[in-house]
N, CA, C and O of each residue as an XYZ file, in Angstrom:
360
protein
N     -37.566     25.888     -9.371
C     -37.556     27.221     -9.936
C     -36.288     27.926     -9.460
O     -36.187     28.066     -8.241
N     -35.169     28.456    -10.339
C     -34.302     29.621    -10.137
C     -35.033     30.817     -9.022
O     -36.174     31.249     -8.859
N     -33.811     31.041     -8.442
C     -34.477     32.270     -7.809
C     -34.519     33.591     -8.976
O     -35.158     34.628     -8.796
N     -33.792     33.324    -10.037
C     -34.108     34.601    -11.090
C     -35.643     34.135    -11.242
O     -36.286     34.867    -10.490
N     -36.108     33.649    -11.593
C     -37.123     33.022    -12.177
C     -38.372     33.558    -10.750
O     -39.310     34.355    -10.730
N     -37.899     32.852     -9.953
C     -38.670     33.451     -8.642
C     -38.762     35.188     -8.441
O     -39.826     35.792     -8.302
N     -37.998     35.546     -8.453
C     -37.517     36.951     -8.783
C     -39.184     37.547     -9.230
O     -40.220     37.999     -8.742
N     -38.490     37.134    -10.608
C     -39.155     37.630    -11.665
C     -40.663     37.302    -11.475
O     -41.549     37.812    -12.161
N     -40.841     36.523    -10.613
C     -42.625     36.221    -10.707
C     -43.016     36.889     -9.393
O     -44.195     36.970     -9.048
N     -41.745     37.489     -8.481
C     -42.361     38.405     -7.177
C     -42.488     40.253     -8.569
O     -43.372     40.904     -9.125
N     -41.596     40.256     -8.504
C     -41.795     41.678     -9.111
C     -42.882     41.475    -10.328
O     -43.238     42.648    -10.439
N     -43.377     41.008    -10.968
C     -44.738     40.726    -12.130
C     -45.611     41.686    -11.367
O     -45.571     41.638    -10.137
N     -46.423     42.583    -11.991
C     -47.653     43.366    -11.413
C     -48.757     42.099    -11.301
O     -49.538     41.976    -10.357
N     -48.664     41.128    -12.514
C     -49.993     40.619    -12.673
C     -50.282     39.678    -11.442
O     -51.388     39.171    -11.259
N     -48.991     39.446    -10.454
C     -48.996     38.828     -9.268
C     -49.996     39.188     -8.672
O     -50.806     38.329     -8.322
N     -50.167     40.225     -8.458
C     -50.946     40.971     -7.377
C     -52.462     40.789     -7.349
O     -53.163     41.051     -6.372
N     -53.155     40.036     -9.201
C     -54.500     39.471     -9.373
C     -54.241     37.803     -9.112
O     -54.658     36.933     -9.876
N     -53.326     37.505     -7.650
C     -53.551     36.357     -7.720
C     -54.255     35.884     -6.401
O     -54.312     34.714     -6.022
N     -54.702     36.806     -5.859
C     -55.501     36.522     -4.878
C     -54.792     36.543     -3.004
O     -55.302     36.453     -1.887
N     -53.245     36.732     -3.604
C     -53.164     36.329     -2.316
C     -52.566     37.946     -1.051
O     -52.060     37.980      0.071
N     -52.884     38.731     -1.788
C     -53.253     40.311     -1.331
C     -54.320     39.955     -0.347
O     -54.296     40.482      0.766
N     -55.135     39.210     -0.629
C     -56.371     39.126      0.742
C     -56.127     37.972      1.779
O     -56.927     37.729      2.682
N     -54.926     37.259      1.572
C     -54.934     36.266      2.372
C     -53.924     36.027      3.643
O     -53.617     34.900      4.032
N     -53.493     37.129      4.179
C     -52.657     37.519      4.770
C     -53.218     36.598      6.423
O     -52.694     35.902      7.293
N     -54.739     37.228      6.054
C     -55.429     36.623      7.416
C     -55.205     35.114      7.827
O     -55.068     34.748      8.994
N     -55.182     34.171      6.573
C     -54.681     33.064      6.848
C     -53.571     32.652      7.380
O     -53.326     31.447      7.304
N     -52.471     33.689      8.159
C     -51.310     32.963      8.297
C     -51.476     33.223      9.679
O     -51.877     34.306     10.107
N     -51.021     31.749     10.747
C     -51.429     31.567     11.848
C     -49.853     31.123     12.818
O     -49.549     30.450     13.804
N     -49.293     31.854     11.954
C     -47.982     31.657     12.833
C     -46.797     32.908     13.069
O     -46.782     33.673     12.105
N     -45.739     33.292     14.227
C     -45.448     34.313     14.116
C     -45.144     34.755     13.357
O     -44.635     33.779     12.807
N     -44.841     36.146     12.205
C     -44.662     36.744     11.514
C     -43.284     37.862     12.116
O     -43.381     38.285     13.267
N     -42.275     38.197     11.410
C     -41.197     39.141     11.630
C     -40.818     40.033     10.327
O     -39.855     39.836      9.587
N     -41.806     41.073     10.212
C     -41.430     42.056      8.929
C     -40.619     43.597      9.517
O     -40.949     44.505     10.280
N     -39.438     43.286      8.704
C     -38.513     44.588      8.370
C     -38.419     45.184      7.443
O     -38.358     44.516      6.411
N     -38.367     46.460      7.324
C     -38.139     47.638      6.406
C     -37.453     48.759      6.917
O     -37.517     49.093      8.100
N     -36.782     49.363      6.034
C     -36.014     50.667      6.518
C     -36.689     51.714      5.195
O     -36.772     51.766      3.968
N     -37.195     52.684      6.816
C     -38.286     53.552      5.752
C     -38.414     54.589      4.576
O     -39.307     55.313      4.134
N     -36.489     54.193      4.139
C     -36.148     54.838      2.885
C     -36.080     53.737      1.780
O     -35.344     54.158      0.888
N     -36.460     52.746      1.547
C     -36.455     51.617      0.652
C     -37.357     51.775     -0.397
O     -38.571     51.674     -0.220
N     -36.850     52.016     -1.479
C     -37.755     52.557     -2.884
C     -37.840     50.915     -3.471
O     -38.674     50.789     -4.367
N     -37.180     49.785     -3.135
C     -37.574     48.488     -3.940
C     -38.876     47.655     -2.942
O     -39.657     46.794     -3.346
N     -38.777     48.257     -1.522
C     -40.090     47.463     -1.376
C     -40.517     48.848     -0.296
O     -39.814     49.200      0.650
N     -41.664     49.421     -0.652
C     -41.875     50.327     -0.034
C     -42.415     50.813      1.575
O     -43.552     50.422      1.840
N     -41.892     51.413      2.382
C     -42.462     50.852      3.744
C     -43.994     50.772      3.874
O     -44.583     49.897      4.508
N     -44.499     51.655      3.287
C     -46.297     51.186      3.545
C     -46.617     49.825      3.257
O     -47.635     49.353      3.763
N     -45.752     48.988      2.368
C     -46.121     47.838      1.906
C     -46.336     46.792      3.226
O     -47.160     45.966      3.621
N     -45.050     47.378      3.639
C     -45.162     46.433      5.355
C     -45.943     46.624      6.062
O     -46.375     45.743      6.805
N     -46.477     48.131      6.058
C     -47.313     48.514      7.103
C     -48.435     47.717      6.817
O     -49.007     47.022      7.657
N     -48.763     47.820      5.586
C     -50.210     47.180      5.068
C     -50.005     45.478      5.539
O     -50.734     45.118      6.463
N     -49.293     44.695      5.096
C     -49.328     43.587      5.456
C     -49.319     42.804      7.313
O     -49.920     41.820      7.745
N     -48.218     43.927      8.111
C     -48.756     44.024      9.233
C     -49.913     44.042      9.885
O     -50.131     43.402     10.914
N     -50.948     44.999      9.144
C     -51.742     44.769      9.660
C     -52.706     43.870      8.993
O     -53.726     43.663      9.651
N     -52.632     43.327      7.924
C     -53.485     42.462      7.455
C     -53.129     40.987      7.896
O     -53.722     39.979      7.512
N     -51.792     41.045      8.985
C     -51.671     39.857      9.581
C     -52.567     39.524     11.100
O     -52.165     39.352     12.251
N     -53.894     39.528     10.515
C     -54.654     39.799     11.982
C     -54.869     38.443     13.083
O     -55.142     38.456     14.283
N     -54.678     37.537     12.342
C     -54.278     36.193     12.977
C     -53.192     35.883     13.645
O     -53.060     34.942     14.427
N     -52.240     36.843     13.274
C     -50.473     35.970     13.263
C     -50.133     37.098     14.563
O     -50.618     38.180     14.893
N     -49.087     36.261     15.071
C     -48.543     37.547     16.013
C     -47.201     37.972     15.427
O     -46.104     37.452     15.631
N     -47.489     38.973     14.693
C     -46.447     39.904     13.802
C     -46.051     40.981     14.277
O     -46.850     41.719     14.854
N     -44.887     41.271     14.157
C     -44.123     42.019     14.596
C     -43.360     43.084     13.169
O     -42.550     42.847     12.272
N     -44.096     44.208     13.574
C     -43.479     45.223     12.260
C     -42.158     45.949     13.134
O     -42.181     46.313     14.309
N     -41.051     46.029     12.193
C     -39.718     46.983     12.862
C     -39.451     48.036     11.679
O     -39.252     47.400     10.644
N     -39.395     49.064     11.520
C     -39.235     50.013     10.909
C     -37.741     50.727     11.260
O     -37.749     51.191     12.400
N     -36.619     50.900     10.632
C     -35.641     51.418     10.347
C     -35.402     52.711      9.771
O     -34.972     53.038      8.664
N     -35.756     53.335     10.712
C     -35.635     55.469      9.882
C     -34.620     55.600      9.525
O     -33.624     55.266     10.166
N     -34.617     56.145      8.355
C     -33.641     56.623      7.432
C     -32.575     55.919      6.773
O     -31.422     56.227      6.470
N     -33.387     54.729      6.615
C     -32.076     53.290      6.374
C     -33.187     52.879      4.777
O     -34.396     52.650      4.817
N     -32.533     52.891      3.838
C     -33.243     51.788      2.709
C     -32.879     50.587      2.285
O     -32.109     50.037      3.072
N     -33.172     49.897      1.226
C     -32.893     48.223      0.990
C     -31.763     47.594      2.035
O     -32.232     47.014      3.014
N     -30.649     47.643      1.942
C     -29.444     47.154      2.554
C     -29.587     47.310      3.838
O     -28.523     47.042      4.395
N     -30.686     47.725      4.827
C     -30.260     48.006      6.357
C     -29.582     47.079      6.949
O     -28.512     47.240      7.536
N     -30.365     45.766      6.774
C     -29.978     44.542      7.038
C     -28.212     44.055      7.121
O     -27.643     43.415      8.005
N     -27.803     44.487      6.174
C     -26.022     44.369      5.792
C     -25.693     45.746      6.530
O     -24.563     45.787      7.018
N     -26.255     46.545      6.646
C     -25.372     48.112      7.268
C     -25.364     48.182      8.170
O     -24.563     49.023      8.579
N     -25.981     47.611      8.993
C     -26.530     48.083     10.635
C     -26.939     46.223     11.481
O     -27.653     45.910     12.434
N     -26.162     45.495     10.634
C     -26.299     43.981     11.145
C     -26.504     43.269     12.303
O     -26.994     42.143     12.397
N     -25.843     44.453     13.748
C     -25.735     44.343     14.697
C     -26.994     44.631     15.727
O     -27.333     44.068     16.768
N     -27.768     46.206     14.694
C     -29.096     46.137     15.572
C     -30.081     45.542     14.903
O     -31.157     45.330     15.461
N     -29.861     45.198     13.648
C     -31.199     43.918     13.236
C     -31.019     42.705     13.651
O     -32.073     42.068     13.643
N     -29.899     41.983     14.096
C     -29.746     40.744     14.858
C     -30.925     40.649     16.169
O     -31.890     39.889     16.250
N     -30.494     41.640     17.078
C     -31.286     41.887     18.048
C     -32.958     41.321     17.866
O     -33.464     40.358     18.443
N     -33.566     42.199     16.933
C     -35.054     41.759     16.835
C     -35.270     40.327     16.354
O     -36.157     39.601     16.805
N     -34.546     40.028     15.567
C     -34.445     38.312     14.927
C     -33.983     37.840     16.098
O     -35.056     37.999     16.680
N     -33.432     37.486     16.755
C     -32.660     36.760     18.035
C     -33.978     36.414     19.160
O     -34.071     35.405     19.859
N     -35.116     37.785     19.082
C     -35.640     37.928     19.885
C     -36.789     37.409     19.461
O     -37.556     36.971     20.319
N     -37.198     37.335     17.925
C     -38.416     36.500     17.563
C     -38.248     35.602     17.756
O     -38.955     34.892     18.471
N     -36.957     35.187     17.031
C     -36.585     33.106     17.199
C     -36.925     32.790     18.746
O     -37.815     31.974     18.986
N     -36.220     33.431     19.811
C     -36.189     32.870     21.071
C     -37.831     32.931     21.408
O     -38.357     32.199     22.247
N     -38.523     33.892     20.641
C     -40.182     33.608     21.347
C     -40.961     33.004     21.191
O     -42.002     32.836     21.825
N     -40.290     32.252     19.645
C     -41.215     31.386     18.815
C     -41.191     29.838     19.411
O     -41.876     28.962     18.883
């Protein structure tokens, strides 16, 4: 599958009747979710919600104030940090 193609089947609403909204609990390995809490393409509650529906996993939510989509490329130096620090724990 293209990642357009992939793309296109993450953004689909009808994704969301595919069951796997409830299955978060199944994932049994560390987890590392980022968001910057001005991001209108994936919204920060979205993380929040999945954070905590990672009740198995040892997940780690990082939240970025006042940073949206791109934090990652803008501020490269303090998101390294938390990635550096999952890899080394995993």
């Amino acid at each position: 599958m293209s990642a357009f193609a992939a793309f296109g089947n993450f953004i689909d609403p009808n994704q969301a009747k595919d069951g796997s909204f409830d299955r978060p609990h199944e994932i049994r390995i560390p987890v590392l979710i980022a968001n910057g809490s001005n991001d209108v393409a994936f919204p920060t509650h979205n993380s929040y919600v999945l954070w905590q529906k990672l009740t198995n996993a040892a997940a780690q939510l990082h939240l970025y104030a006042d940073l949206g989509y791109a934090f990652l490329f803008q501020y490269a130096a303090q998101f390294s940090r938390p990635i550096c620090e999952f890899l080394d724990s995993a």
